[in-house]
Residue frames as a rotation matrix with the C-alpha (Angstrom) as fourth column:
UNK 1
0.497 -0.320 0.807 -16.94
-0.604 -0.795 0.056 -2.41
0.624 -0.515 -0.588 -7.48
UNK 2
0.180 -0.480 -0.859 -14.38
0.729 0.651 -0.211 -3.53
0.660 -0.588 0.467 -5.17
UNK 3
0.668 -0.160 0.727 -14.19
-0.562 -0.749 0.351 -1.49
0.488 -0.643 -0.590 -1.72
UNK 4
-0.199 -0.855 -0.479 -10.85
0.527 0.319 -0.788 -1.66
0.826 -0.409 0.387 -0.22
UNK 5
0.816 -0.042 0.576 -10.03
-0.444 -0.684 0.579 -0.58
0.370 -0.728 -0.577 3.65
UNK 6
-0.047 -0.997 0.063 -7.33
0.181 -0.071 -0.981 0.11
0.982 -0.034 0.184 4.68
UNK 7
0.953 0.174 0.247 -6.27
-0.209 -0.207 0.956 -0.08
0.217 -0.963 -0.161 8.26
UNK 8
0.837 -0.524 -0.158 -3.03
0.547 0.793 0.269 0.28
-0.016 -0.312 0.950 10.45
UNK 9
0.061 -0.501 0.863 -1.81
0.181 -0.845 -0.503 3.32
0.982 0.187 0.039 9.98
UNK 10
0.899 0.204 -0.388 -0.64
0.438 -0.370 0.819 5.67
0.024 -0.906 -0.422 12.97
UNK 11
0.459 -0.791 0.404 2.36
-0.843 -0.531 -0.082 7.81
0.280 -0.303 -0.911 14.86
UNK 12
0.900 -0.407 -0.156 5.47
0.367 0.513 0.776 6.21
-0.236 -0.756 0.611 15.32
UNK 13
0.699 -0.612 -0.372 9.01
-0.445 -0.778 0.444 7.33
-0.561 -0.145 -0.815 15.91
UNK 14
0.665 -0.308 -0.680 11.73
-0.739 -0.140 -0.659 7.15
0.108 0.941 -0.321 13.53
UNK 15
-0.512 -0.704 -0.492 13.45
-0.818 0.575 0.028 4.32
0.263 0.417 -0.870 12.84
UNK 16
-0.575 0.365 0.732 10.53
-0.343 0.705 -0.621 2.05
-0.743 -0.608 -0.280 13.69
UNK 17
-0.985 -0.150 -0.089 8.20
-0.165 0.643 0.748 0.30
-0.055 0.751 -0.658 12.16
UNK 18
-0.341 0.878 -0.336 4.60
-0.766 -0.467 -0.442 -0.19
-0.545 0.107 0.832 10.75
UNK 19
-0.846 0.456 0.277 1.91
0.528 0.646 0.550 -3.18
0.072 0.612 -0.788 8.93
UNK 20
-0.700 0.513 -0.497 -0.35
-0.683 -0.684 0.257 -1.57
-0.207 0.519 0.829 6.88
UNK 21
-0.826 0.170 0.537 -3.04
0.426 0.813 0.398 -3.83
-0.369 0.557 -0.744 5.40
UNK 22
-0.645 0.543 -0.538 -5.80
-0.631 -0.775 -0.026 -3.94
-0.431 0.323 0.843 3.05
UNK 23
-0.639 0.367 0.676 -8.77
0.187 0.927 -0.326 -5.73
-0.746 -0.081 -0.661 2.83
UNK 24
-0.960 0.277 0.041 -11.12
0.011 -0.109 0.994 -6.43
0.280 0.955 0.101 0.08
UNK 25
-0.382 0.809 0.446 -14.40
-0.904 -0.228 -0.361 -6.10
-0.191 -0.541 0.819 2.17
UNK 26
0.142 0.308 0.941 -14.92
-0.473 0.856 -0.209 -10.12
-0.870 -0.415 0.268 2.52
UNK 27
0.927 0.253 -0.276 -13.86
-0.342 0.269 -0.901 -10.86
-0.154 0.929 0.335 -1.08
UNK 28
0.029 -0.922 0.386 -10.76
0.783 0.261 0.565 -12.19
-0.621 0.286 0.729 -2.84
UNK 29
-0.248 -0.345 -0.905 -8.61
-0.663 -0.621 0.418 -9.85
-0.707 0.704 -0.075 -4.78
UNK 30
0.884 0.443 0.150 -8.87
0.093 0.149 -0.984 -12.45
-0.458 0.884 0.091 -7.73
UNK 31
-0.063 -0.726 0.685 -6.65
0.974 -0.193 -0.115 -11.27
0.216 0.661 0.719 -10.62
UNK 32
0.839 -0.294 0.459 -6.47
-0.442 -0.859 0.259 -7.64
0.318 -0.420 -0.850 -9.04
UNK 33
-0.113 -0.920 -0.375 -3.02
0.870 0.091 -0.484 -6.66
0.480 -0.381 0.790 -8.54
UNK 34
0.680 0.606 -0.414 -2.68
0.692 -0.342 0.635 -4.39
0.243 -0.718 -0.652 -5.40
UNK 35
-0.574 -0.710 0.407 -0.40
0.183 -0.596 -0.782 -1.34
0.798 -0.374 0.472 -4.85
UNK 36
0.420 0.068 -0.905 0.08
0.691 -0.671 0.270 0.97
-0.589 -0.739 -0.329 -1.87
UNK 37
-0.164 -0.362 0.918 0.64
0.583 -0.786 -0.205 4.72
0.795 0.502 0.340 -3.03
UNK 38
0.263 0.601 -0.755 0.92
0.894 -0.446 -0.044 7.65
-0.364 -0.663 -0.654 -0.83
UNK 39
-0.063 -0.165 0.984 0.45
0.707 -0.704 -0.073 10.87
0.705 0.691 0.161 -0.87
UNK 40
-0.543 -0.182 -0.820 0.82
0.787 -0.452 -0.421 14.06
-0.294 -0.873 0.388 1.38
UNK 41
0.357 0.874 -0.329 -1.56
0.670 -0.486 -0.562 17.32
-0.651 -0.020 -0.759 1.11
UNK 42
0.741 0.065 -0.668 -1.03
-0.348 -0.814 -0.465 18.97
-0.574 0.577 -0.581 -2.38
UNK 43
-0.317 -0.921 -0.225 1.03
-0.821 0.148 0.551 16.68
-0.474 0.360 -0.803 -4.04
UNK 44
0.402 0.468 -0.787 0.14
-0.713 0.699 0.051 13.56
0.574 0.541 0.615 -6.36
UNK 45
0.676 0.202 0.709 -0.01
-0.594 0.718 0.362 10.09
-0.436 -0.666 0.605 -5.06
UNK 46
0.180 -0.532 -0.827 3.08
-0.942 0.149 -0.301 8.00
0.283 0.834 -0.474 -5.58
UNK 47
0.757 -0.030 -0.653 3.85
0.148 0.981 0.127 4.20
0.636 -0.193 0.747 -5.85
UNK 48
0.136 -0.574 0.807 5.42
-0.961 0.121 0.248 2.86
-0.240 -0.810 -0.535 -2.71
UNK 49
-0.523 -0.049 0.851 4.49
-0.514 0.814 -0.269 -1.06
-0.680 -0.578 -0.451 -3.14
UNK 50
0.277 0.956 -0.092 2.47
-0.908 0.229 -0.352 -3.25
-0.315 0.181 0.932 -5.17
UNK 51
-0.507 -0.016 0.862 1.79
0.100 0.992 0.077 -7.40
-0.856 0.126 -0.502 -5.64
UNK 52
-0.523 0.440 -0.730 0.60
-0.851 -0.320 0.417 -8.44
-0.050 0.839 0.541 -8.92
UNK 53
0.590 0.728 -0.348 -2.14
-0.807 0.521 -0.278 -10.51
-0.021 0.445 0.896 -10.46
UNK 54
0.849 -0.224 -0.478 0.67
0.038 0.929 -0.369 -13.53
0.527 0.295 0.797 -10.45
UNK 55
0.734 -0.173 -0.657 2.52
0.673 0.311 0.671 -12.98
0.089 -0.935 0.345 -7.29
UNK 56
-0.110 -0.994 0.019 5.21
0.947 -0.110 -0.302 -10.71
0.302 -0.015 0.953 -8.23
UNK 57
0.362 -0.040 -0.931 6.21
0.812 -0.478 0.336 -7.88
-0.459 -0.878 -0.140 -6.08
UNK 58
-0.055 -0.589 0.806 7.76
0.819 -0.488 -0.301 -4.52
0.571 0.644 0.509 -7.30
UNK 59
0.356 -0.013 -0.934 8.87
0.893 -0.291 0.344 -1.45
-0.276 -0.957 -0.092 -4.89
UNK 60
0.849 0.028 0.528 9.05
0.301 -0.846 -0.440 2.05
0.434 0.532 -0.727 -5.41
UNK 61
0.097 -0.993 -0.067 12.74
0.425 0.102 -0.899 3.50
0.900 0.059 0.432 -4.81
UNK 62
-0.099 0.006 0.995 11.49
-0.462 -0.886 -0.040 5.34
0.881 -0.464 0.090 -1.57
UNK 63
0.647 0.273 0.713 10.94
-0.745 0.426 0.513 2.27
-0.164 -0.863 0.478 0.36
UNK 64
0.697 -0.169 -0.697 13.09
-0.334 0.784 -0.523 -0.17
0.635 0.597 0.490 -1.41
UNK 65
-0.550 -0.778 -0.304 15.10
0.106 0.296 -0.949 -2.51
0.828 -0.554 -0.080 0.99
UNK 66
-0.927 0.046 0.373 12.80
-0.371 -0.269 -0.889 -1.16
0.060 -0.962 0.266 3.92
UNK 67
-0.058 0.970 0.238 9.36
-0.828 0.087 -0.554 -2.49
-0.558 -0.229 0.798 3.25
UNK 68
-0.977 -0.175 -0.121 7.82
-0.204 0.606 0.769 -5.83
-0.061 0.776 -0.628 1.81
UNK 69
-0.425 0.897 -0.124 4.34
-0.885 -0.440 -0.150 -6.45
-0.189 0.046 0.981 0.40
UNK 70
-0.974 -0.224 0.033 2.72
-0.220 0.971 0.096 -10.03
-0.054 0.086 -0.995 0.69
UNK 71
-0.289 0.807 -0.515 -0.90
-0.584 0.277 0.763 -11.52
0.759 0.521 0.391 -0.04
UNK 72
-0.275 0.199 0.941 -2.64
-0.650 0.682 -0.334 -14.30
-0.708 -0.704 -0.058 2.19
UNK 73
-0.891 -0.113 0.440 -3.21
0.080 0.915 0.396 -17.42
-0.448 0.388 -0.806 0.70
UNK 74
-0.026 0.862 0.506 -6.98
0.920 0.219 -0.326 -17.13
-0.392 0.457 -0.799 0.31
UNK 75
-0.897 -0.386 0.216 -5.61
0.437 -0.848 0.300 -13.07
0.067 0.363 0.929 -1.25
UNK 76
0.440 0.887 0.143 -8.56
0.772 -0.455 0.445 -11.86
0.459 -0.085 -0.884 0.41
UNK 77
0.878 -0.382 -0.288 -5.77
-0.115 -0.753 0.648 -8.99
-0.464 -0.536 -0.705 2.36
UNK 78
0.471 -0.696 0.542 -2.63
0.484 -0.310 -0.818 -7.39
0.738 0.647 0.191 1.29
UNK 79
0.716 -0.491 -0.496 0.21
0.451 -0.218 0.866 -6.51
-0.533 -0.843 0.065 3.69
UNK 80
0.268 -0.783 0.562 2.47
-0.059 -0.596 -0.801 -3.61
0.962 0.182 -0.206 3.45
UNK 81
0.734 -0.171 -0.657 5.59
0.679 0.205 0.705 -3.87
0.014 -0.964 0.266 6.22
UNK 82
0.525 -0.619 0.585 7.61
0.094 -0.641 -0.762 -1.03
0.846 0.455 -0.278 6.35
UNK 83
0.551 -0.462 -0.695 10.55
0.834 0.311 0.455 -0.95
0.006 -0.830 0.557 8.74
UNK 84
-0.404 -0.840 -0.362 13.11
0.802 -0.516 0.302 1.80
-0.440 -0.168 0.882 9.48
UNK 85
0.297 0.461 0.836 10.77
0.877 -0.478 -0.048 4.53
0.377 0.748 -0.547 8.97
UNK 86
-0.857 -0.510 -0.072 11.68
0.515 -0.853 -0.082 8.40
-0.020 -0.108 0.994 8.33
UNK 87
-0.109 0.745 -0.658 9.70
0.089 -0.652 -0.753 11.42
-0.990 -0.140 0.005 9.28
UNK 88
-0.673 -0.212 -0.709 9.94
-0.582 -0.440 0.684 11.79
-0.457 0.873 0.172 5.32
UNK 89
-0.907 0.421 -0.013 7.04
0.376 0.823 0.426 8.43
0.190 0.382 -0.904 5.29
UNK 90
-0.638 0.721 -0.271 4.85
0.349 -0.043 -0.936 10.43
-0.686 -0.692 -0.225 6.51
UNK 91
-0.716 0.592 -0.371 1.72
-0.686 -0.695 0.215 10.94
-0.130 0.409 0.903 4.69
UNK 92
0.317 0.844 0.432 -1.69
-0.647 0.525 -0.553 9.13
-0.694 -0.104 0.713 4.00
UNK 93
-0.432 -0.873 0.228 -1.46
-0.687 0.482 0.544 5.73
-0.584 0.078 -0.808 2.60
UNK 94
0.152 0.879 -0.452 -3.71
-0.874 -0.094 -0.477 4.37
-0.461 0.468 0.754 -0.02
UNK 95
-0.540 -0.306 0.784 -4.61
0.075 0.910 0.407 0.82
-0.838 0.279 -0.469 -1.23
UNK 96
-0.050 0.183 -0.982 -5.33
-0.811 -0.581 -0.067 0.29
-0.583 0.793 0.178 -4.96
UNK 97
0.072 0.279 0.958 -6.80
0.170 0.943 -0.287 -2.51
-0.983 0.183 0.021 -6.96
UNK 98
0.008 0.145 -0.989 -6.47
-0.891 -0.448 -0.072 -2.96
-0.453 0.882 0.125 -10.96
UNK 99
0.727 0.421 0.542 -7.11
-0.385 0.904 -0.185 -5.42
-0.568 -0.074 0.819 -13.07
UNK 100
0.803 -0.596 0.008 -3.47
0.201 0.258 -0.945 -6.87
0.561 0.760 0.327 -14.97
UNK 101
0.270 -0.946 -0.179 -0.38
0.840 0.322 -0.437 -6.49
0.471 -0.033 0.881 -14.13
UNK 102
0.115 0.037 -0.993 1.36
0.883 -0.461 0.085 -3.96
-0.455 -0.886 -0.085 -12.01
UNK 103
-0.128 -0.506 0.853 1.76
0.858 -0.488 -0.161 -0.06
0.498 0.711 0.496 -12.42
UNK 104
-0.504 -0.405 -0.763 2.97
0.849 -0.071 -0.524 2.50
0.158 -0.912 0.379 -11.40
UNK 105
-0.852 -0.099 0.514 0.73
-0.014 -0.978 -0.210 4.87
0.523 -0.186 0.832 -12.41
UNK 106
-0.932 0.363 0.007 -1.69
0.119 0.324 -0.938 5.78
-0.343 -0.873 -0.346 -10.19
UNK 107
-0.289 0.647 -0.705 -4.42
-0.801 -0.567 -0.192 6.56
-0.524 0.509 0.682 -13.00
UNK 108
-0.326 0.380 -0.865 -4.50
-0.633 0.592 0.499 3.21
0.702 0.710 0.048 -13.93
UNK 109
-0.874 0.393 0.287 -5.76
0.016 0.612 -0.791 1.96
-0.486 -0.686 -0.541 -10.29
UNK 110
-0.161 0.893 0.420 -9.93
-0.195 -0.446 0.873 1.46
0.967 0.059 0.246 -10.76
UNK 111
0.624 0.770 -0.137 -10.48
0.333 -0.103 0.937 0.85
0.707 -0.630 -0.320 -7.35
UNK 112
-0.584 -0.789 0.191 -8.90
-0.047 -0.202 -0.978 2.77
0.811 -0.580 0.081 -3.92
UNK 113
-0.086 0.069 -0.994 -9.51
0.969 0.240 -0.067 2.45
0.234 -0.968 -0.088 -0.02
UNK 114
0.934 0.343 0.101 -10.31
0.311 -0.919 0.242 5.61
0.176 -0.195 -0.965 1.52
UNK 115
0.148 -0.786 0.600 -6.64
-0.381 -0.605 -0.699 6.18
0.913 -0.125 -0.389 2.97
UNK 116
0.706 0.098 -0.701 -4.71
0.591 0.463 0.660 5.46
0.389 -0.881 0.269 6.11
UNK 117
0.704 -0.571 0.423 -2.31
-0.592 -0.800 -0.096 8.22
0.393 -0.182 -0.901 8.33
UNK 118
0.632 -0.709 -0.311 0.94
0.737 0.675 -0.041 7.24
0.239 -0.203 0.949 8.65
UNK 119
0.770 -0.282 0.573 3.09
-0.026 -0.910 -0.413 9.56
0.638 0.303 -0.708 10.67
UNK 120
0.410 -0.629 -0.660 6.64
0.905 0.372 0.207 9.33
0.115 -0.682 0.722 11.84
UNK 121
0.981 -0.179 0.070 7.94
-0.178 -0.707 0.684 11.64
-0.073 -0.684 -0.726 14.57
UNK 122
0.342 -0.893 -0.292 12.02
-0.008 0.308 -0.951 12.41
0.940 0.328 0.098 14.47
């Protein structure tokens, strides 16, 4: 098991700006590659963000240009920055661990974080 938490969410107004992160509860990710996905009530969880197992980065078309996802050195946390945000980011924000390489689907995460609220006001 890996427990993720997520933290950093909250209200802010549009066209601002937010750092998500996600920690591995005192571990290293390892070879775990890490997405962010969110999702809003009734709807499926989609890829926003995710670092792989060998540094590379890959960005879902809803944030592209506006957000960037980076590692710490000892890849014991995972940073999502999202800038210029729309009342349309709003919705809980989920970190996600897997072992290999990135994807986008979210069925191929095995571990998630409980969720963080992310809500922007227009």
């Amino acid at each position: 098991q890996v427990p993720l938490v997520e933290s950093g969410g909250g209200l802010v107004q549009a066209g601002g700006s937010l750092t998500l992160s996600c920690a591995a509860s005192g571990r290293s990710f390892g070879s775990l590659s890490v997405a962010w996905f969110r999702q809003n009530p009734g709807t499926d969880r989609i890829f926003v963000a995710a670092i792989g197992d060998n540094g590379g980065t890959y960005y879902g078309e809803s944030v592209l240009g506006r957000s960037s996802i980076s590692r710490d050195i000892a890849k014991t946390t995972v940073t999502l920055q999202m800038s210029g945000l729309k009342p349309e980011d709003t919705a809980t924000y989920y970190c996600a661990a897997k072992i290999g390489g990135i994807n986008l689907m979210s069925l191929t995460y095995n571990y998630w974080g409980q969720g963080t609220q992310v809500s922007v006001s227009s």
